[in-house]
C-alpha positions as CSV (number, residue, x, y, z in Angstrom):
1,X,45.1,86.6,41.5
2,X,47.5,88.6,43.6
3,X,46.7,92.4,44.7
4,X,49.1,95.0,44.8
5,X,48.1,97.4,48.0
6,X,48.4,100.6,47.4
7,X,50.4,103.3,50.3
8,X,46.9,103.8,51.6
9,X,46.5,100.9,53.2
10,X,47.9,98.9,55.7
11,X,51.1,96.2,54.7
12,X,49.9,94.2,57.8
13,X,47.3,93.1,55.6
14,X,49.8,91.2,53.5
15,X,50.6,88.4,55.2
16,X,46.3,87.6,56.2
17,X,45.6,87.9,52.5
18,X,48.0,84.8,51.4
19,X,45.6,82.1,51.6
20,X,42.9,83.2,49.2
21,X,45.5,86.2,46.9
22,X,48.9,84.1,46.9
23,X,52.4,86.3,46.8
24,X,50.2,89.6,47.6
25,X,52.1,92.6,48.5
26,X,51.8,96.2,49.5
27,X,53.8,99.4,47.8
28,X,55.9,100.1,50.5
29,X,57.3,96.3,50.6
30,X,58.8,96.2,47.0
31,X,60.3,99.5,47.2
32,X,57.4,101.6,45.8
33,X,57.0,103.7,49.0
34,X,56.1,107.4,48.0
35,X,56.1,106.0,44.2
36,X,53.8,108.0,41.6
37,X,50.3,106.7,40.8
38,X,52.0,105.9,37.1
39,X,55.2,104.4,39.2
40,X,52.9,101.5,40.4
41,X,50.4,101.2,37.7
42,X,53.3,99.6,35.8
43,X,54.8,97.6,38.6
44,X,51.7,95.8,38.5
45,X,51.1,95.5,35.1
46,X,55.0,94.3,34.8
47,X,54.0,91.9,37.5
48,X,50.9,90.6,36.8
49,X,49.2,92.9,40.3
50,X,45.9,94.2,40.7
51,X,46.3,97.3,42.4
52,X,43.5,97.8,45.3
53,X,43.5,101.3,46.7
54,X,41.2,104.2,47.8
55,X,42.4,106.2,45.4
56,X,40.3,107.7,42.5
57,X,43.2,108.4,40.5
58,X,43.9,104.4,40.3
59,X,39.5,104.2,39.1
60,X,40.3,107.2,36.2
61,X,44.1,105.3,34.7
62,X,41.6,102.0,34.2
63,X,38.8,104.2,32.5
64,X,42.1,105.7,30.4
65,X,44.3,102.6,29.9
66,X,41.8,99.8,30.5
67,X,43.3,96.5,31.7
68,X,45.6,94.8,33.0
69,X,46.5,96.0,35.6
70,X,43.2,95.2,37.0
71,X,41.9,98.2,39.8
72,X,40.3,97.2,43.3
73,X,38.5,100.4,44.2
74,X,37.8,100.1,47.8
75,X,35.1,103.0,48.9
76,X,35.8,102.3,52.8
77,X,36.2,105.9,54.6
78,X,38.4,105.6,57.3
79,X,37.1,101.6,57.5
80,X,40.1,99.6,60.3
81,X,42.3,97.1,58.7
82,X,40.0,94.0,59.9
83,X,37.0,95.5,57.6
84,X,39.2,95.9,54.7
85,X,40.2,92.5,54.8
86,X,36.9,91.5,55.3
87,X,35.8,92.9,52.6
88,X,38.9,91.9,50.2
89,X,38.2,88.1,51.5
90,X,34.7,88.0,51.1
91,X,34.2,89.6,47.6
92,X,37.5,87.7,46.5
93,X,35.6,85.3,43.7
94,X,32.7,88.3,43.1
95,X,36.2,90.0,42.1
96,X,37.6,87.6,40.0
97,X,34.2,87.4,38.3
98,X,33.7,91.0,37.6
99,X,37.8,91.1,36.0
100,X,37.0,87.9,33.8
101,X,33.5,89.6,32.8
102,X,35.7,92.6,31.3
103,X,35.6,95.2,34.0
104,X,39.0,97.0,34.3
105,X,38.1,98.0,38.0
106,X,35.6,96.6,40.3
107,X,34.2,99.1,43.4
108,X,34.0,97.7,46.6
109,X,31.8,99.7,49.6
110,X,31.9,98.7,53.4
């Protein structure tokens, strides 16, 4: 699986995330800086992303549109870039196993 980040969260995150989400990427990086919510949703569905974000906007397009693209809803606060990717690493086959159960978006709290 490779995520998508969303603007909210860090692009220095990218190159830590390789090992375990290969060819991972972050808005700003493939030209999507600023994009609309609906801008991104379908570069990642184009491109085969999950999107993970803060967002709830990203949490009510897979209640509307369902999947793919797959949602990582990350409930964090203001959480630094280390617990993020924590969090992102050590949930990473928990994710997987949520998206293959049917869920278009899986919540993730710090």
């Amino acid at each position: 699986m490779k995520l998508l980040l969303d603007e909210n969260l860090s692009r220095r995150l990218v190159p830590f995330l390789q090992t375990v989400y290969p060819d991972s990427t972050q808005v700003a990086l493939v030209g999507l800086e600023q994009a609309s919510d609906r801008a991104i949703w379908q570069y990642a569905l184009e491109h085969n992303f999950a999107v993970v974000t803060k967002d709830a906007d990203f949490y009510d397009l897979s209640m509307i549109q369902g999947a793919p693209p797959y949602v990582v809803w990350l409930q964090t606060g203001n959480a630094d870039k280390a617990a993020v990717l924590s969090l992102l690493l050590d949930n990473a086959q928990a994710i997987q196993d949520e998206f293959s159960n049917g869920l278009a978006c899986v919540e993730l709290a710090a």
